[in-house]
C-alpha positions as CSV (number, residue, x, y, z in Angstrom):
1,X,167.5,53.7,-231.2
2,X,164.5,52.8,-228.8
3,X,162.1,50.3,-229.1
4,X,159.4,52.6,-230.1
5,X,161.5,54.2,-233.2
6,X,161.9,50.6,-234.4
7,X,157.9,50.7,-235.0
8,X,156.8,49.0,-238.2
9,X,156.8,51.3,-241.1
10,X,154.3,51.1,-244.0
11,X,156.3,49.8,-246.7
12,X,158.0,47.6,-244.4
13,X,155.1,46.4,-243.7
14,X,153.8,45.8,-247.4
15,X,157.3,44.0,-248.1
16,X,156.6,42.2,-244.9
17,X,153.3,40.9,-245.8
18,X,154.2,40.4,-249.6
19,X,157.4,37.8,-248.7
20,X,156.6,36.2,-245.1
21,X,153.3,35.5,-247.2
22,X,149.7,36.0,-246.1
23,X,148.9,32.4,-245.5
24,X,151.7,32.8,-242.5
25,X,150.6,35.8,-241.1
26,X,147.3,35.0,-240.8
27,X,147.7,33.1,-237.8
28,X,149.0,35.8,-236.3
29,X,146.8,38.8,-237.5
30,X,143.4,36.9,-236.5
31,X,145.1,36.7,-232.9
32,X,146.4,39.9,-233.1
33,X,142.8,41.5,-233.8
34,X,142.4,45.0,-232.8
35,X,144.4,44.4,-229.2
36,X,148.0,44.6,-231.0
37,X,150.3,44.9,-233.6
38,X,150.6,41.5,-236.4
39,X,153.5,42.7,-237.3
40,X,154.8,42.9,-233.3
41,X,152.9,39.8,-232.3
42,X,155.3,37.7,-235.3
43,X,158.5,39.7,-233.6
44,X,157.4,38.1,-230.1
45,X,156.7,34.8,-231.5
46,X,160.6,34.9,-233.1
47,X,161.5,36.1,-230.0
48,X,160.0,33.4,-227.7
49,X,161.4,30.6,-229.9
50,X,164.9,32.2,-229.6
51,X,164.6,32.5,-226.2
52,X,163.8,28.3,-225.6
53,X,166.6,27.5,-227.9
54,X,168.9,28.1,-224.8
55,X,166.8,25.6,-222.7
56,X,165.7,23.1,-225.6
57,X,169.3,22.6,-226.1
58,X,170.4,21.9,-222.2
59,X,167.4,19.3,-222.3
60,X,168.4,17.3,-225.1
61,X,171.9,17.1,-224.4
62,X,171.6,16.2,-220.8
63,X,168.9,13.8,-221.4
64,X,170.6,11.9,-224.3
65,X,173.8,11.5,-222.5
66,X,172.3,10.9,-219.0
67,X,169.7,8.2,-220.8
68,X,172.8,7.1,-223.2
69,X,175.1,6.2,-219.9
70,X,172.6,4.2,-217.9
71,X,171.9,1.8,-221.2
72,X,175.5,1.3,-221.7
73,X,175.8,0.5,-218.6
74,X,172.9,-1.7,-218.7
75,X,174.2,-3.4,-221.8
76,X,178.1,-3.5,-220.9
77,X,179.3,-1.3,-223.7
78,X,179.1,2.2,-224.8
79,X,177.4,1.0,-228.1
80,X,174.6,-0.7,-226.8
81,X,172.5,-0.9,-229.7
82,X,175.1,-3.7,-231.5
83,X,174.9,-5.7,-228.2
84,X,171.1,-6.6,-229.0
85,X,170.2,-6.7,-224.7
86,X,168.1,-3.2,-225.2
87,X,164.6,-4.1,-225.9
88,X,163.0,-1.8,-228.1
89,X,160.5,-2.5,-230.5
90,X,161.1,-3.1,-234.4
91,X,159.9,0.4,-235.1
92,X,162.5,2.4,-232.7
93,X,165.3,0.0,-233.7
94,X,164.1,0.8,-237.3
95,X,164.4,5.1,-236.2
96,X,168.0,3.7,-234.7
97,X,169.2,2.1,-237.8
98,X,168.4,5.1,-239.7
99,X,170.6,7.6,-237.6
100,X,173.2,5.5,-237.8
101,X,172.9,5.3,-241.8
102,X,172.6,8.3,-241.9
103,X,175.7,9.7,-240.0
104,X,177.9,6.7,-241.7
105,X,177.0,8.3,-245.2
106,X,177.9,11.5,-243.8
107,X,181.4,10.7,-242.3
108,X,181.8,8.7,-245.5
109,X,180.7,11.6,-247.6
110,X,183.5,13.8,-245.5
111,X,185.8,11.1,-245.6
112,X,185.9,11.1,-241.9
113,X,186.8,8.3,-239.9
114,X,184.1,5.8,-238.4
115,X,181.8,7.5,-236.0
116,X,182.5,7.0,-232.4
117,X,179.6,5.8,-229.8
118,X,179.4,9.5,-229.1
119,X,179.3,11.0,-232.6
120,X,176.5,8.2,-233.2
121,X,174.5,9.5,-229.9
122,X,174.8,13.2,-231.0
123,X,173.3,12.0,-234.3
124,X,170.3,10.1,-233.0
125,X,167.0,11.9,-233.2
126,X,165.6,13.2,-230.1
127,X,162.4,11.4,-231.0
128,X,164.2,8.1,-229.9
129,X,164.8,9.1,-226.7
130,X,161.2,10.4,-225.5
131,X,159.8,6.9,-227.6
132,X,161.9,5.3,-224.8
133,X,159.9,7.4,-222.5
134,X,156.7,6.0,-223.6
135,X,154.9,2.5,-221.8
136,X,155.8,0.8,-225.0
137,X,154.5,-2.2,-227.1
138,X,153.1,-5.0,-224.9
139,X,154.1,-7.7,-228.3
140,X,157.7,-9.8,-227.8
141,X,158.5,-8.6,-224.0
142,X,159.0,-4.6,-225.1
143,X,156.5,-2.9,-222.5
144,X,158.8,-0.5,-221.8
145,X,157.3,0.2,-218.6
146,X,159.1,-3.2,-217.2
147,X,161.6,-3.7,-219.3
148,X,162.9,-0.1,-220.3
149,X,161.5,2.2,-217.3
150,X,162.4,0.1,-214.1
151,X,165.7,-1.2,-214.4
152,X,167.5,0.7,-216.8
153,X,166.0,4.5,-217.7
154,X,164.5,5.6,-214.4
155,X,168.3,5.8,-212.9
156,X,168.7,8.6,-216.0
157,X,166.6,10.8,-213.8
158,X,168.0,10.2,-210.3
159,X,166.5,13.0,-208.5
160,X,162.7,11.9,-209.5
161,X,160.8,9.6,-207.5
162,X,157.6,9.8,-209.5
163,X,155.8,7.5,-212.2
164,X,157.6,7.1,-215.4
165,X,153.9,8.3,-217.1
166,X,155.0,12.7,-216.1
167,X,158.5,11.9,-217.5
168,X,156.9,11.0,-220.8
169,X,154.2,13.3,-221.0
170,X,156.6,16.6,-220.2
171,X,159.3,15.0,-223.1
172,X,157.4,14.9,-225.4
173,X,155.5,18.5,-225.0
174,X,159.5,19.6,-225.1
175,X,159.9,17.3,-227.9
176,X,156.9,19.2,-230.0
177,X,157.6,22.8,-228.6
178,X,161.6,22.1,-230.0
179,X,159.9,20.9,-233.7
180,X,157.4,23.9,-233.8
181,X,160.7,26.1,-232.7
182,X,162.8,24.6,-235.1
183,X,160.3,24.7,-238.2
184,X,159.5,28.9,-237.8
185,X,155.6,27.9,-236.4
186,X,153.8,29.6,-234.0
187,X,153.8,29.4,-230.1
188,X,152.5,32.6,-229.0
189,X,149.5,30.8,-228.2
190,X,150.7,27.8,-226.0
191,X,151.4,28.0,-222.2
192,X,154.8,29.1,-222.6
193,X,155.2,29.2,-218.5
194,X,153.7,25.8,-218.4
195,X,156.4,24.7,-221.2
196,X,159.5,26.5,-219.9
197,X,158.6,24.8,-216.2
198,X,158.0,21.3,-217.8
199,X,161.9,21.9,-219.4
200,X,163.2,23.3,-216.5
201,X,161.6,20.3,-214.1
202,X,163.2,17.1,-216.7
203,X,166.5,19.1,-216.5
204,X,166.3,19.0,-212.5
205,X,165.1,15.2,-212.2
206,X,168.7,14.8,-214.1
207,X,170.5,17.0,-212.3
208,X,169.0,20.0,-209.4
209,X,172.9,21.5,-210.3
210,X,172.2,21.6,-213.9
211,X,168.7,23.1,-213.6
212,X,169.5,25.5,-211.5
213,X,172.6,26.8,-213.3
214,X,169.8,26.9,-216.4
215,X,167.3,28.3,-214.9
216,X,169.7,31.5,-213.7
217,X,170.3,32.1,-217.3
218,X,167.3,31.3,-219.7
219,X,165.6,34.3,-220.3
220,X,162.5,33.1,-221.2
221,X,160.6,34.6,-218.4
222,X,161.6,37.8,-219.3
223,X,160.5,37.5,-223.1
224,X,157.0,35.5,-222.5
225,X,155.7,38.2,-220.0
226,X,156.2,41.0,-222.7
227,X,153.7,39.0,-225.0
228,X,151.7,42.4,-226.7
229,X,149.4,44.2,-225.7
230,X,150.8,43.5,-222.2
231,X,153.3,46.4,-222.6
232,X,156.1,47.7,-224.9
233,X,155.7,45.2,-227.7
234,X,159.6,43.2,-228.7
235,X,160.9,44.7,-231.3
236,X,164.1,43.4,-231.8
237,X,165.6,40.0,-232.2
């Protein structure tokens, strides 16, 4: 079956409409207007959310664990947040203490055994790691800029040599593009080039290897240039 025989039929498109709901679609069909398809524009939005889930995921992961390593070293310990020598403000200790609640309820729940360092890492939200990102509170000695940036997370990122202010800003677009991603919303309209470079540029300040093994296998470029009406809409998924 081609792409064009998988073109929206009219009852498909009335169950469509009647169960994605109109209050979703109409995001798409004003953007859609008379240039393309709503029903193909939705299909490419899917698509282009499918297609960062690849690179979204390499990000995180490397990021937590390279960030993870260079604190316990800094603190001596591979659970660094019971040695009280990180200094983050009450509100991210506060995000910390709730990821570790929650994954001791869950082992408990599953009558697993207590959570290692690294199941507790792989449970903490990836909003913890761009707040650690950011210049910080200037109240009690947490401006992360000193006390974070320079002598403990900057060696997470090896191969930059810039300001700690571009690492920020291009984890936390990531950090929004992966929650828009991950709660169905649109991103047709955002500079998906802009965003795939800004993922593919934090993975290579971690690790040039890493990106470039990424970079020869995300297929985003190939899905955000097919954006209708630029050619033969996506159809499939």
């Amino acid at each position: 079956m081609t792409e064009r025989d998988l073109s929206t039929t009219p009852t498909q498109r009335d169950a469509l409409e009647r169960l994605l709901s109109d209050d979703r679609l109409e995001t798409y069909r004003r953007a859609a207007g008379e240039e393309c398809d709503t029903v193909d524009l939705y299909l490419f939005n899917m698509n282009a959310a499918a297609a960062f889930l690849g690179p979204l995921h390499v990000l995180e992961v490397v990021m937590r664990n390279s960030m993870h390593a260079e604190l316990g070293r800094f603190a001596g310990q591979e659970d660094w947040w019971t040695t009280g020598k990180v200094p983050l403000s009450d509100k991210h200790w506060g995000w910390i203490e709730d990821g570790i609640r929650w994954t001791n309820r869950g082992r408990a729940a599953r009558r697993l055994p207590p959570a290692s360092p690294g199941d507790q890492v792989a449970d903490f939200d990836f909003r913890i790691w761009t707040a650690m990102l950011e210049k910080g509170p200037r109240d009690r000695g947490t401006e992360y800029e000193r006390v974070l940036w320079q002598p403990i997370i900057r060696r997470a990122f090896p191969a930059y040599r810039g300001q700690r202010d571009w690492v920020d800003k291009l984890a936390n677009r990531a950090r929004n593009l992966r929650n828009r991603v991950s709660h169905h919303e649109p991103i047709f309209d955002e500079d998906l080039v802009r965003a795939y470079r800004g993922i593919l540029d934090l993975v290579g300040f971690i690790s040039p290897e890493v990106r470039a093994w990424l970079a020869a296998r995300a297929r985003v470029g190939g899905v955000v240039g097919k954006r209708p009406p630029r050619g033969e809409p996506i159809r499939r998924f």
